[in-house]
C-alpha positions as CSV (number, residue, x, y, z in Angstrom):
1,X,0.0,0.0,0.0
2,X,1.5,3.0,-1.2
3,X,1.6,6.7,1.3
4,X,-1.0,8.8,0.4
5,X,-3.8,6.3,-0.9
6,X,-6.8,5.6,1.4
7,X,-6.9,1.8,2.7
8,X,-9.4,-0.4,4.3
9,X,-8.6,-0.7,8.0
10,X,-10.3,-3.0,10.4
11,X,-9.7,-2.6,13.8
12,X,-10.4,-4.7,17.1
13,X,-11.0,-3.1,20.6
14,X,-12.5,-0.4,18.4
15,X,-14.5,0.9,21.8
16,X,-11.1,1.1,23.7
17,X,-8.6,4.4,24.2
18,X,-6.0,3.4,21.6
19,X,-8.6,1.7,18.9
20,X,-11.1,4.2,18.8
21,X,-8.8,7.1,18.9
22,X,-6.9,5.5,16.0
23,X,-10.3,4.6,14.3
24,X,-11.0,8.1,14.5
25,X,-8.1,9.4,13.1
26,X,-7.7,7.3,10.3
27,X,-11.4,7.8,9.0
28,X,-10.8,11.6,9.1
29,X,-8.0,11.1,7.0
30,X,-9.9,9.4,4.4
31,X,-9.8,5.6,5.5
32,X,-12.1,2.9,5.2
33,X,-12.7,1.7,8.6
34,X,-14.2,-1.1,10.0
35,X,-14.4,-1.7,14.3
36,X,-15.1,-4.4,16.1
37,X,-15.8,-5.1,19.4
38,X,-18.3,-6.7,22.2
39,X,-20.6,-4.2,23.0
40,X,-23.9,-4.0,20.9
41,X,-23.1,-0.3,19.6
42,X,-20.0,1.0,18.7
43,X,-19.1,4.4,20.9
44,X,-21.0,7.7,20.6
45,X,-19.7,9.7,17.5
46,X,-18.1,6.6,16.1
47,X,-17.4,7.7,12.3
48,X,-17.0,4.1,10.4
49,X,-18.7,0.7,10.6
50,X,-19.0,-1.4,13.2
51,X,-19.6,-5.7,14.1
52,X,-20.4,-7.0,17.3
53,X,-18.3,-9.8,18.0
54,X,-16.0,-11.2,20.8
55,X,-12.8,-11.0,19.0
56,X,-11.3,-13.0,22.2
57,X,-13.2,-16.4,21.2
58,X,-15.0,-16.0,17.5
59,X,-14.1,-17.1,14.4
60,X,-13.2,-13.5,12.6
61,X,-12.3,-15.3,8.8
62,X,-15.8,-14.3,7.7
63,X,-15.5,-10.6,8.8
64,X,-12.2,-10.4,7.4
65,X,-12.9,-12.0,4.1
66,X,-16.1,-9.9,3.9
67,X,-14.0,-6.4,4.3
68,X,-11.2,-7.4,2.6
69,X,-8.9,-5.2,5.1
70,X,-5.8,-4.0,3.6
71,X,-4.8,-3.6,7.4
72,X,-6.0,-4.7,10.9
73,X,-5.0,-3.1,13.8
74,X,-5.3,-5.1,17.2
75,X,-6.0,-2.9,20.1
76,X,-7.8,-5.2,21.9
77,X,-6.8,-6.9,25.2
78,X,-5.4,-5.6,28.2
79,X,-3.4,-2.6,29.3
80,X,-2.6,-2.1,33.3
81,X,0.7,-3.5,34.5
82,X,-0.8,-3.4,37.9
83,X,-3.7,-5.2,37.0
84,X,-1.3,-7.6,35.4
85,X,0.0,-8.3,39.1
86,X,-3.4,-9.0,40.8
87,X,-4.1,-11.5,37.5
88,X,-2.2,-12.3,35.6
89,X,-3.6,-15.7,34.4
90,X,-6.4,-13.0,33.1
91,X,-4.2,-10.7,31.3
92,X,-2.1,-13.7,29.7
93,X,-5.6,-15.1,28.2
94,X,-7.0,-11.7,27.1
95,X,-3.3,-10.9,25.9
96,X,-2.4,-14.0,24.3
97,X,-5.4,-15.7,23.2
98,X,-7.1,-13.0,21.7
99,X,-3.8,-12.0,19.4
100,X,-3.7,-15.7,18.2
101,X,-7.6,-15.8,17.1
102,X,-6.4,-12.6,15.3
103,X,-3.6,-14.1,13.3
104,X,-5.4,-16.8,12.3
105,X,-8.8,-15.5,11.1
106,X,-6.1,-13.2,9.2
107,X,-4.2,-16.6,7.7
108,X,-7.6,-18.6,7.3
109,X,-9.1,-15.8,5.2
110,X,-7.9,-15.0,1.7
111,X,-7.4,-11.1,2.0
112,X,-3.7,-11.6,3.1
113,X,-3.9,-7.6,5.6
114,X,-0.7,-6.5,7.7
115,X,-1.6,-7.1,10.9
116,X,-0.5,-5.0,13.5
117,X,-0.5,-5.9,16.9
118,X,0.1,-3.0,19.7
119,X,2.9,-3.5,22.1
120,X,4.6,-1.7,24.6
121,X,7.7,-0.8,25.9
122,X,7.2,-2.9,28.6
123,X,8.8,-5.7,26.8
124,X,12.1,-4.1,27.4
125,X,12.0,-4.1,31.3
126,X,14.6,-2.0,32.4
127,X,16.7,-1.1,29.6
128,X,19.7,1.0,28.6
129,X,18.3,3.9,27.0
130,X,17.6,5.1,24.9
131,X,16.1,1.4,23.8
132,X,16.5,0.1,20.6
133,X,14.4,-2.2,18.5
134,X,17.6,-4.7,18.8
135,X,17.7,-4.4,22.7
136,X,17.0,-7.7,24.1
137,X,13.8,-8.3,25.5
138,X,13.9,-8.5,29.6
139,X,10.1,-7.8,31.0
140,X,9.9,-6.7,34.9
141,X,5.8,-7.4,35.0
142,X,3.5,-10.5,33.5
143,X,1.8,-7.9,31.3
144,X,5.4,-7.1,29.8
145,X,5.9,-11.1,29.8
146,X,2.7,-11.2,27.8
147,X,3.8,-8.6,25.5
148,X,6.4,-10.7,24.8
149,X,4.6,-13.7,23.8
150,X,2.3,-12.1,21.3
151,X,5.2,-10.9,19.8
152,X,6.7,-14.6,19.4
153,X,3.6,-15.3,18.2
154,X,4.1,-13.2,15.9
155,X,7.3,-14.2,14.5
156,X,5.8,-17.6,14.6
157,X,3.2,-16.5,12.2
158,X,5.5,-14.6,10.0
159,X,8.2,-17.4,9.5
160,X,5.4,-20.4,9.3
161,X,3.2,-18.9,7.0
162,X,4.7,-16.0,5.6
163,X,1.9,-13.5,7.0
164,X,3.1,-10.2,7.7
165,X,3.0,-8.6,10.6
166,X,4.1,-5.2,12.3
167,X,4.5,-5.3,15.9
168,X,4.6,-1.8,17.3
169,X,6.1,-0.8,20.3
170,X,3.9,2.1,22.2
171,X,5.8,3.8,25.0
172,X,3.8,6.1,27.7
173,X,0.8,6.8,25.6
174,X,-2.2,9.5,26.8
175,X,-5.1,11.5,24.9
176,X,-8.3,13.2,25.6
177,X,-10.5,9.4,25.8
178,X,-7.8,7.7,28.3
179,X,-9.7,8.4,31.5
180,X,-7.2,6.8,33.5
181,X,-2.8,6.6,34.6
182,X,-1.1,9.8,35.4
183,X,-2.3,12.6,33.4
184,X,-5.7,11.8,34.0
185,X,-5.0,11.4,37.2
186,X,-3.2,14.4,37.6
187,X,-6.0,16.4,35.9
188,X,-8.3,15.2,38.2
189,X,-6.6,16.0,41.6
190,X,-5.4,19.6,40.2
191,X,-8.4,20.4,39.1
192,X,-10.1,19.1,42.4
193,X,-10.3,20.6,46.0
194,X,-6.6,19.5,47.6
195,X,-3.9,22.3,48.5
196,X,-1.7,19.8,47.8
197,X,-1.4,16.6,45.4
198,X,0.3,13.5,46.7
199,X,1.7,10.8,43.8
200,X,3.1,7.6,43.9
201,X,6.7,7.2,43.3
202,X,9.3,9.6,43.5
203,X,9.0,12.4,40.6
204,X,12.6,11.3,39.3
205,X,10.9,8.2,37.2
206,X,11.3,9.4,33.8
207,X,8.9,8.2,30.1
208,X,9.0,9.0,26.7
209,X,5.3,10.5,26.7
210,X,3.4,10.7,22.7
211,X,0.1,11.9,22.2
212,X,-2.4,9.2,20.5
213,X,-3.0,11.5,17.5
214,X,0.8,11.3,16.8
215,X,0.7,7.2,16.8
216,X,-2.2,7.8,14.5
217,X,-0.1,9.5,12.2
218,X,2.9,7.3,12.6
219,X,0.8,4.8,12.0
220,X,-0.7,5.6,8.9
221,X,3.0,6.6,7.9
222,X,3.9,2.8,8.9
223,X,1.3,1.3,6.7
224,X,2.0,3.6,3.6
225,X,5.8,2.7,4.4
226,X,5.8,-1.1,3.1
227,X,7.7,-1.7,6.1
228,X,5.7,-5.4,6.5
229,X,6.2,-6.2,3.3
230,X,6.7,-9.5,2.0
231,X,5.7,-12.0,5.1
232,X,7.9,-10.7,7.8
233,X,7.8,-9.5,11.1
234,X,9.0,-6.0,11.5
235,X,9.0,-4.2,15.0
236,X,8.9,-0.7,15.6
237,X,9.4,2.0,18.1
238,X,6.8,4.6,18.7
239,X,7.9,7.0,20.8
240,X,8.9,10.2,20.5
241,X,12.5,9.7,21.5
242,X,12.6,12.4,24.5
243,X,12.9,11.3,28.0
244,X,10.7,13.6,30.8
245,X,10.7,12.9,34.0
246,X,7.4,12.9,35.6
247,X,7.9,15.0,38.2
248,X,8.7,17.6,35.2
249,X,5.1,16.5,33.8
250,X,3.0,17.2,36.9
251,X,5.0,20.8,36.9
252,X,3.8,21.8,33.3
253,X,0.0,20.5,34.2
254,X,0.3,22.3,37.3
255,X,1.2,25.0,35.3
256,X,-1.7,25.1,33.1
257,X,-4.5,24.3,36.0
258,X,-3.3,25.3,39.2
259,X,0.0,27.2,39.4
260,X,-1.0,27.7,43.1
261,X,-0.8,24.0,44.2
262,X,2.0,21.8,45.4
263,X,2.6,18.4,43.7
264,X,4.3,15.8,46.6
265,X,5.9,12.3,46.0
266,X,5.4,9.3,48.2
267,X,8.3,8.1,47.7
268,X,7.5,4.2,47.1
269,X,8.0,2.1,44.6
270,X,5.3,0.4,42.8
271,X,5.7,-3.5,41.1
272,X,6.9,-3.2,37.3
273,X,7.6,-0.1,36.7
274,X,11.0,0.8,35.4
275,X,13.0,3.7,36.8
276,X,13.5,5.0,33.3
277,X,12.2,4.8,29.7
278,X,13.1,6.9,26.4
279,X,13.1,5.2,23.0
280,X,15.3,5.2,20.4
281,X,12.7,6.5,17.7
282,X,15.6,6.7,14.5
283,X,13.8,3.1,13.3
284,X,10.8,5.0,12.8
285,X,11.8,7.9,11.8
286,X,13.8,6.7,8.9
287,X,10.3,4.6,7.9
288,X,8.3,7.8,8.2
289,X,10.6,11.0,7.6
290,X,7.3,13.3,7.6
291,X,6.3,12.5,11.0
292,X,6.5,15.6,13.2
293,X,5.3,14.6,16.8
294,X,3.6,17.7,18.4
295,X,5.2,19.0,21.5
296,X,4.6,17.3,24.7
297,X,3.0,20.6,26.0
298,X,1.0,21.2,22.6
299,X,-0.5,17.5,23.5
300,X,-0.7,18.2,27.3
301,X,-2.9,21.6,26.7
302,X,-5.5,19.5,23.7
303,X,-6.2,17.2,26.4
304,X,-7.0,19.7,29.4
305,X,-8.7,21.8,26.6
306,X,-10.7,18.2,26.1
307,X,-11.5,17.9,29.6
308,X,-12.9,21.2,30.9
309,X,-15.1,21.2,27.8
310,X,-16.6,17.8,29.3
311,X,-14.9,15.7,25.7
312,X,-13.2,12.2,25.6
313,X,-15.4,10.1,27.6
């Protein structure tokens, strides 16, 4: 598929953060898309088609024959590393079974899409950064561990029966529909009663923070890229290459909502979470030399813009 030519996208966990917002995105630019997802109705202001199905257990060949995708994007499954802790036989089986029903409804039909699965950075653990596509894969959390094994399933795909595949590696993700982790969070309590606003963690924990629009576009650049051509599995990076600590990220919403306030730091440490993340975006970049990220305040100020208007549920 060549950059610049609309394509037909299907998309799983199309009612979710990352899936809608990319369904969105991709539509405005002038994509067929096609969601799917449990619920009887897709979300409000949904702007493509929609099936009701449970992509975790049923037998997709006939939705993907009857499309014809070009692409699928899987969003579905889980995305809390602390949830991961509390089950994590849950999050392997909504992780890992649900990518493999993907795969192969995609091998069992005839349309022969990329699939794209959405990973994380968590597969890397603890890296040196910034971290690399080539960077061996050392998870610190079961969710990160079943990261890791949809993306042997994918190579398992890709080398047995040539389908291709792009696995895409999402680093600290947020967005106006993510009603939840720390900007949300930090929305919230700024925006809320409190003199003060206590956090988890120390402040010196540092991510590589990207605005969902921005792995909309890279995306799209991805898929226009040919960078899955030919039955192989390519990983990618998407990040935006800059490390920020969070205590420097509670300062600039602080900044925008309530100057007055102190932000405090309990000073724990919380299961799975590295002390530092930052990727090494040049993979991408070289795949997609028109993608521009916005600035991290740019992105920061949409989504508190978003929220005061009462948007992104």
């Amino acid at each position: 598929m060549a950059a610049g030519i609309a394509v037909r996208v299907l998309i799983t966990g199309s009612r979710g953060f990352i899936g809608g917002s990319l369904g969105r995105s991709l539509a405005a630019s002038g994509h067929e898309v096609l969601g799917l997802g449990r619920a009887s109705q897709p979300l409000d202001g949904w702007p493509a088609g929609y099936v009701q199905v449970d992509v975790a257990s049923a037998d997709l060949t006939g939705v993907v024959d009857a499309f014809r995708p070009d692409a699928i994007l899987h969003a579905a499954g889980p995305a809390s590393v602390s949830a991961s802790f509390l089950s994590p036989q849950e999050d392997l089986r909504a992780s890992l079974s649900t990518w493999a029903n993907v795969l192969e409804s995609a091998r069992r039909s005839g349309a022969e899409p990329v699939v794209v699965i959405f990973s994380s950075a968590a597969v890397y653990g603890q890296p040196p950064l910034p971290a690399g596509e080539t960077v061996p894969v050392a998870p610190i959390s079961p969710y990160g561990f079943h990261k890791a094994a949809c993306e042997l399933l994918a190579l398992e795909y890709a080398e047995c029966f040539g389908q291709r595949v792009l696995v895409c590696r999402l680093f600290s993700v947020f967005g106006p529909r993510q009603r939840r982790l720390l900007v949300w969070e930090l929305y919230e309590r700024l925006r809320g009663p409190d003199k003060e606003v206590w956090l988890d963690g120390t402040g010196r924990e540092s991510r590589d923070y990207l605005h969902v629009d921005d792995i909309a576009a890279a995306v799209e650049g991805l898929l226009g890229s040919g960078v899955a051509a030919g039955g192989t599995c390519s990983i990618v990076n998407i990040g935006r290459g800059e490390e920020t600590t969070v205590s420097d990220l509670a300062d600039q919403l602080r900044d925008l909502l309530a100057p007055e306030k102190a932000v405090r730091w309990h000073g724990n440490a919380r299961p799975g979470d590295p002390a530092r993340w930052c990727a090494d975006a040049s993979r991408l970049r070289a795949l997609v030399p028109e993608w521009k990220p916005h600035p991290l305040a740019v992105g920061l100020g949409d989504c508190v813009a978003a929220w005061d208007r009462g948007e992104g549920a």
